[in-house]
C-alpha positions as CSV (number, residue, x, y, z in Angstrom):
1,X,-19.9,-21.7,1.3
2,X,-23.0,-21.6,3.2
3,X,-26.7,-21.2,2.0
4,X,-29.8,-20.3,3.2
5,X,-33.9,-19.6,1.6
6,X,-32.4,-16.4,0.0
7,X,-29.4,-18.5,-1.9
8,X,-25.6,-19.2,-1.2
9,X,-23.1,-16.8,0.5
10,X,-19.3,-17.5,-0.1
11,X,-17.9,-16.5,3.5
12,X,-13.8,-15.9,3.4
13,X,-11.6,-16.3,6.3
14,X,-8.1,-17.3,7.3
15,X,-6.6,-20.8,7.9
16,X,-5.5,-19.9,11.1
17,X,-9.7,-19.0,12.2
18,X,-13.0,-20.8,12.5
19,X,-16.3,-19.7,11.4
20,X,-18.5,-19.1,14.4
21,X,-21.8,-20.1,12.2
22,X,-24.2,-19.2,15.3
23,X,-22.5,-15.8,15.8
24,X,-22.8,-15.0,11.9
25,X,-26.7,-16.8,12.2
26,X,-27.1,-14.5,15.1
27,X,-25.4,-10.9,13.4
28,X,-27.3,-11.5,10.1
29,X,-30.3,-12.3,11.4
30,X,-31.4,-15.1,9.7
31,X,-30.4,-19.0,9.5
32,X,-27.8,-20.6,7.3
33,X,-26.3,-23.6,6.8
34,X,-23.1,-24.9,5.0
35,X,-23.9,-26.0,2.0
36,X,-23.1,-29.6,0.7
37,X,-20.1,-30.8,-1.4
38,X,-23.0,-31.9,-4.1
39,X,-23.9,-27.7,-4.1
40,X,-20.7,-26.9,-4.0
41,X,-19.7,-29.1,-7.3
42,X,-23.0,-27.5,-8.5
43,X,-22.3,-23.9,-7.7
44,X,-18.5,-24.0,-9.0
45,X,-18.8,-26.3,-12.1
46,X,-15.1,-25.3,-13.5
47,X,-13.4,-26.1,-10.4
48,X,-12.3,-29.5,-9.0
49,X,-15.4,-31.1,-5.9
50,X,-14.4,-29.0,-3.0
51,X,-12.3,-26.3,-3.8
52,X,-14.0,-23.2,-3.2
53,X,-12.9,-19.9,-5.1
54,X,-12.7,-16.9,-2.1
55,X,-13.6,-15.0,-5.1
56,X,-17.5,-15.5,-5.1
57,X,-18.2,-12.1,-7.1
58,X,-17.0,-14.1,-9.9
59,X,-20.0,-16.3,-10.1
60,X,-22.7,-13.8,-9.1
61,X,-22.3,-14.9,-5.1
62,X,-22.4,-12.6,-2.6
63,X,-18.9,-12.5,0.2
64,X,-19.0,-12.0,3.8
65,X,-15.2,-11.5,4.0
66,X,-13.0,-11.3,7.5
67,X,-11.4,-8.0,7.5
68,X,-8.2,-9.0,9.0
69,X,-7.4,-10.4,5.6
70,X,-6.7,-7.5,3.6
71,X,-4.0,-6.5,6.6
72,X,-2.2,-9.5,5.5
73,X,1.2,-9.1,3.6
74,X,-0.2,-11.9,1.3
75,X,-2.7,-14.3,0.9
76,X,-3.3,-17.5,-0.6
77,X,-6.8,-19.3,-2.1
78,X,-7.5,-21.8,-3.9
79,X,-7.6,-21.3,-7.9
80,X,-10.0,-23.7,-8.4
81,X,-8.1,-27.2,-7.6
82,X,-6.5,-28.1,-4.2
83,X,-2.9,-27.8,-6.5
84,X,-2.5,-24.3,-7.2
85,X,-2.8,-20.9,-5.3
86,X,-3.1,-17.5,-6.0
87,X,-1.1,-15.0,-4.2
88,X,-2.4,-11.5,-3.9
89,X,-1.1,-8.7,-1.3
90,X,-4.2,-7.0,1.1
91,X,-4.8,-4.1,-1.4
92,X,-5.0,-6.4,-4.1
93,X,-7.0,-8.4,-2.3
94,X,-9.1,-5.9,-0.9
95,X,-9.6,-4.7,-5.0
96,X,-10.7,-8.1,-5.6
97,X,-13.3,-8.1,-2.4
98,X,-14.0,-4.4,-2.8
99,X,-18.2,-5.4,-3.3
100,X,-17.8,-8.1,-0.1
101,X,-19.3,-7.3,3.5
């Protein structure tokens, strides 16, 4: 999750990749930062300090989503607690991120 004066973006991406923050600072325009575990806890009050649902939509944040996900033959996120996953296939997932950029 990153943030900036506007408010917090949820930003999805695979396991395998890193988020290049100055190349998404430099596409969007504008500077942002990730945001603390403390906003995090904050932000996702139903979930367990540090797991961050891919599904931002959910709570009224806007997703920045990598597109090579929904090619995926599954994919896993967090529902919520570093325990359990939830499995959805790239059209399902690209259902679920249908409003992401």
């Amino acid at each position: 999750m990153l943030h900036d004066d506007a408010g917090y973006l949820v930003v999805a991406v695979s396991s395998t990749h890193r988020l290049q923050l100055d190349t998404l600072r430099d596409r969007l325009g504008h500077g942002l930062n990730l945001a603390t575990e403390a906003e995090i806890g904050r932000t996702f009050g139903c979930c367990e300090v540090g797991a961050v649902p891919a599904i931002g939509a959910a709570y009224g944040l806007p997703v920045m989503c990598d597109e090579s996900l929904a090619t995926e033959p599954a994919v896993h996120f967090e529902a919520g607690n570093d325990m359990e996953l939830v499995r959805a296939d790239g059209p399902a997932l690209g259902s679920l991120m249908k409003n992401a950029t």
